[in-house]
N, C-alpha and C positions, 0 to 999 in steps of 0.2 A: 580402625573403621572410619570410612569418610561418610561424611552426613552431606546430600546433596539436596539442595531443594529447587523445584521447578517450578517458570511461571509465565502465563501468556500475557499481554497486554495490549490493548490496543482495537484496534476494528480485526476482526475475525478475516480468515483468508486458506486457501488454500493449503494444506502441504503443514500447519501446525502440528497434528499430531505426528504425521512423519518426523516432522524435526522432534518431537519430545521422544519419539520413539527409538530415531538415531543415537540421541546421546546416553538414553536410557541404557539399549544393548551395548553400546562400546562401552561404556561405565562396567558395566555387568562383566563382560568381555575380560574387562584390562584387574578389575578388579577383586573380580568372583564375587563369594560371598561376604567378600571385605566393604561394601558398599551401600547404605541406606538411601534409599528417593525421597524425597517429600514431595508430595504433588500440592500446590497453593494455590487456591482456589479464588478464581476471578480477579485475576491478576492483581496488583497490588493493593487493592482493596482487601482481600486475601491477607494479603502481607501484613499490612496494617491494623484486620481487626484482628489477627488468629487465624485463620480459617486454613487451616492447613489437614494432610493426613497423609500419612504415610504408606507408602505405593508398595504392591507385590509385584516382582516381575512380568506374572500373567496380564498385569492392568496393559501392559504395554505389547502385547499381543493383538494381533487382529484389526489394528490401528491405522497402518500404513496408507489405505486409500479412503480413511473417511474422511471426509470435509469438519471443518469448525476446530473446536478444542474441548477434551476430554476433562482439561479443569477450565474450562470457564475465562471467560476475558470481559474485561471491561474499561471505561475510559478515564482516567485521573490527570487531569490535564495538570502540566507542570507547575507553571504559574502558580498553582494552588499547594503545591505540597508543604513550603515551608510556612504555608496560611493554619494557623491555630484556629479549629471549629468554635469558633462562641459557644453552641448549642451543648456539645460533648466537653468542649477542654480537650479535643484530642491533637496531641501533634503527632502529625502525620512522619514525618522522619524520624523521629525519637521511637515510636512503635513499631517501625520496620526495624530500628535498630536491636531493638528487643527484643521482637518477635523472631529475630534472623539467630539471634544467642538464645533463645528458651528452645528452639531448636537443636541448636548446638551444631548449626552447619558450618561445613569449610568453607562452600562456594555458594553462594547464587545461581544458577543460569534462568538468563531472561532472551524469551524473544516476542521480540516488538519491532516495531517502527521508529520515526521520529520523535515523537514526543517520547515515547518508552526508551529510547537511549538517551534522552537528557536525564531522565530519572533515573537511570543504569548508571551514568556515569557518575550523578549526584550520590548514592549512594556506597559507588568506588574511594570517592573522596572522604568519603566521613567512615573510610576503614574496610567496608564490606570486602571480601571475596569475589566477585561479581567476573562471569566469562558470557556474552552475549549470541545472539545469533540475529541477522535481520529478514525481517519478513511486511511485508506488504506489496497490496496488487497495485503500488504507484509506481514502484522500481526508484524511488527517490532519496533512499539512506546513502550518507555520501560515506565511500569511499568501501563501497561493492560495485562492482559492474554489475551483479545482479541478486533481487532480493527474492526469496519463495514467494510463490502466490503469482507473480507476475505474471506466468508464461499460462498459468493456469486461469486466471484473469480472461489472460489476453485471444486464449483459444474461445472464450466463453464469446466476450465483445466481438470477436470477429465474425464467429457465427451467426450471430444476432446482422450483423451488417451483409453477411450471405445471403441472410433469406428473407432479409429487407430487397437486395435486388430484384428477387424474382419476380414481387409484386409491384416496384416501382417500376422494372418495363414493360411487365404487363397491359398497366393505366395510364403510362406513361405520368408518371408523378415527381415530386420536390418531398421527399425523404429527411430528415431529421436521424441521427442517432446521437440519443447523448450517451457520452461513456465515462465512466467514474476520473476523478483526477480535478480534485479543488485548487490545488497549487501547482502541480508539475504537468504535464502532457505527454507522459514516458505510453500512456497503456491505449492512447487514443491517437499517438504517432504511430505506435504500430497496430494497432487494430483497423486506423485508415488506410493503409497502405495494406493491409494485407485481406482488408476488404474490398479493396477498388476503389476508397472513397472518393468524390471528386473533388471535395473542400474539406481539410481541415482545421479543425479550430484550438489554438493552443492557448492555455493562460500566457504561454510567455511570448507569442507574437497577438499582440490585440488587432484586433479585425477593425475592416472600413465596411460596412456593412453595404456599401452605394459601389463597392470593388467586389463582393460574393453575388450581388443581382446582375453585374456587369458578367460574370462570367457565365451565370446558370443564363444567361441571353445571349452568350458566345456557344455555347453549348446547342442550345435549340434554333440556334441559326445555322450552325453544321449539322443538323438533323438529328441531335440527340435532343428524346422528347422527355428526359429522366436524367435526375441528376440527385447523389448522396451527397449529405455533411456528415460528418463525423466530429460532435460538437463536445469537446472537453467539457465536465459540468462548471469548472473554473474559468471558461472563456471568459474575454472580457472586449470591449469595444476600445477602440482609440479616444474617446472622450472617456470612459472610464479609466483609462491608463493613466491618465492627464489628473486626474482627482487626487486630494489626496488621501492617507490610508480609512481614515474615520469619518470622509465624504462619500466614501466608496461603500463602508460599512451600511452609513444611514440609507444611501442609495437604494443597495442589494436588498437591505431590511424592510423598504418601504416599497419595494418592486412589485408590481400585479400580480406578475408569472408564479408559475410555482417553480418553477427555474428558465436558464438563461435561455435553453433553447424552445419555451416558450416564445420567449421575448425576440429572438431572433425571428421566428415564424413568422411571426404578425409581422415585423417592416420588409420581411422579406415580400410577407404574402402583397401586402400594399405597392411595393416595388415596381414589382412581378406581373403582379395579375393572376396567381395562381395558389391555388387551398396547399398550403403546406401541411403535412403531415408528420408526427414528431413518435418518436417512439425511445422509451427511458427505458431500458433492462435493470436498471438502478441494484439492490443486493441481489441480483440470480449472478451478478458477476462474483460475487463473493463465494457463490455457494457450490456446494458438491466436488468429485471427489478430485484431487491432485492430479495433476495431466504426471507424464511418465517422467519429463523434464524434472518438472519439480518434488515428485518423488525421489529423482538422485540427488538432486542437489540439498535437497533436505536430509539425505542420510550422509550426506560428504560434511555439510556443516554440522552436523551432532558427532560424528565421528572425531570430526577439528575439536569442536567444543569439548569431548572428551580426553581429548590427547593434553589440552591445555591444564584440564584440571589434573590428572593423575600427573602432569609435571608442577603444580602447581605454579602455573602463568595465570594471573588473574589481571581484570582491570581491559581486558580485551574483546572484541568484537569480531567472530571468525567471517572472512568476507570472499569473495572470487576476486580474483584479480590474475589479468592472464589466461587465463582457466587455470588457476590456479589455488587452494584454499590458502590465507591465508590470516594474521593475527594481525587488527588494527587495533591501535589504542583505542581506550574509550572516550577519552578527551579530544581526539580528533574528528571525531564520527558527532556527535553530541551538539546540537544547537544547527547542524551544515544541512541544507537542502538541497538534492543533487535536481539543477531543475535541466532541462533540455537546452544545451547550447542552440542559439539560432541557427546558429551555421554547422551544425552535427552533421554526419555524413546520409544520415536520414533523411532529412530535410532538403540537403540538396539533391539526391536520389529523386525524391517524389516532388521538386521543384521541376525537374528534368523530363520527368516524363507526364509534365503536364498539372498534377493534384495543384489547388489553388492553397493557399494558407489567411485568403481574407487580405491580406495587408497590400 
């Protein structure tokens, strides 16, 4: 009998219970009724206090197109796990280790993000079973070409920048959209480009703010009276670049706005001469149900994830590569940010045919 326990982590995303549902049925599938689930509730907080219970096959029914996660996620940032609670006495790695034996599981499977694969891998090393899956709407786990949630993400943000147009030519207006992505610009490079933006804004090219006014005034001197940004919520300015990382910190901390493309509005609008208008979708991009994309690709990685466990391969990360599924260490994947090359073929694509990048 294999004891398998399941667990989300991390910000919530598209295409989660698809993938708990892919590895569920191929598990089922390969295994029959030689196979026990645990479902571990609210991701490794879950793990950590107990909170576990064990899954009937029906659970994993009916699943495939809803949004969020059927056990629950939440955030435990790395840094902290090897930190002992004052308050409790509780170590945090020592109780997953124990809670993962009073279970009596073979394997793990975790799917998360970045932070959730440091702590995938941390617990690979202190012995676990552990076979992963990656998922978030940044596309930034390295060593995927692509992670669940993204495409489903990315249809959300693009929409939102669709029917931003209709109203900006209408009034003829200066548009704002900010679109998720603190560190990487994977969901706000292609949501601008496949919105028509006409500036994007990437954490990893920082913008000259006095070169985005210079263009929306190239723009309205060829007679267009309307012009989109497509502003990463991670953007950052050429003098913030220059900072260093806990000046940058104080900075953003003591900043007026309630985020950056606030702040870009105002010296734009000053610039300009003209009422900027901003608009944040902020979690609707998160929300609702798996586009069709990431419905397959979420039953291709649980299927991966399964094959690995009933051969007992552990310590691995099931990823695309090629269009191809396959098995990454966990040690390689663990601590790597895949952020946007400047020079990707994307960026010069939409350098090419005009989109500005601020810089």
């Amino acid at each position: 009998m294999k004891k398998i326990g399941i667990l989300t982590s991390g910000g919530d995303c598209q295409g989660l219970n698809a993938a708990i549902r892919g590895v569920a049925k191929a598990l089922y599938e390969e295994a029959g009724g030689d196979v026990e689930i645990y479902g571990i509730q609210n991701g490794y907080r879950g793990l950590i206090h107990g909170d576990y219970k064990k899954m009937k096959q029906s659970d994993f029914s009916g699943i495939l197109t809803i949004g969020g996660t059927i056990l629950g996620t939440s955030r435990q940032p790395f840094k902290e796990m090897r930190v002992i609670d004052n308050e409790t006495s509780i170590d945090k790695v020592k109780n997953m280790k124990d809670n993962y034996r009073k279970m009596g599981l073979d394997c793990l499977v975790i799917l998360g993000g970045n932070g959730t694969h440091k702590t995938a891998n941390l617990l690979s090393e202190e012995g676990l079973n552990v076979v992963s899956m990656p998922k978030t709407i940044d596309n930034d786990v390295w060593g995927t070409e692509m992670t669940f949630g993204f495409q489903s993400a990315l249809n959300i943000a693009t929409q939102v920048i669709d029917g931003i147009h209709t109203t900006a030519t209408s009034h003829g207006r200066i548009f704002i959209v900010e679109v998720m992505g603190h560190k990487v610009g994977w969901l706000n490079l292609y949501a601008g480009i496949a919105g028509g933006a006409d500036i994007i804004l990437l954490p990893e090219i920082p913008y000259d703010i006095d070169k985005i006014a210079e263009v929306i005034d190239k723009r309205e001197r060829a007679g267009k009276q309307f012009s989109i940004l497509a502003v990463a919520e991670g953007a950052l300015s050429k003098e913030e670049s220059a900072m260093k990382k806990k000046e940058f910190k104080v900075a953003r901390a003591n900043m007026k706005y309630p985020s950056i493309s606030y702040k870009i509005a105002e010296e734009l609008g000053d610039k300009t001469g003209h009422e900027i208008r901003v608009t944040v979708p902020g979690h609707f991009q998160r929300g609702g149900s798996p586009c069709a994309y990431d419905r397959v690709l979420c039953t291709r990685f649980g299927a991966a994830a399964a094959r690995l466990i009933m051969n007992e391969q552990y310590g691995f990360m099931v990823a695309l590569q090629n269009e191809k599924i396959v098995p990454v260490p966990l040690g390689e994947v663990a601590g790597k940010l895949k952020k946007v090359p400047v020079d990707c073929e994307e960026i010069r694509a939409a350098k090419d045919i005009g989109i500005s990048f601020g810089d």
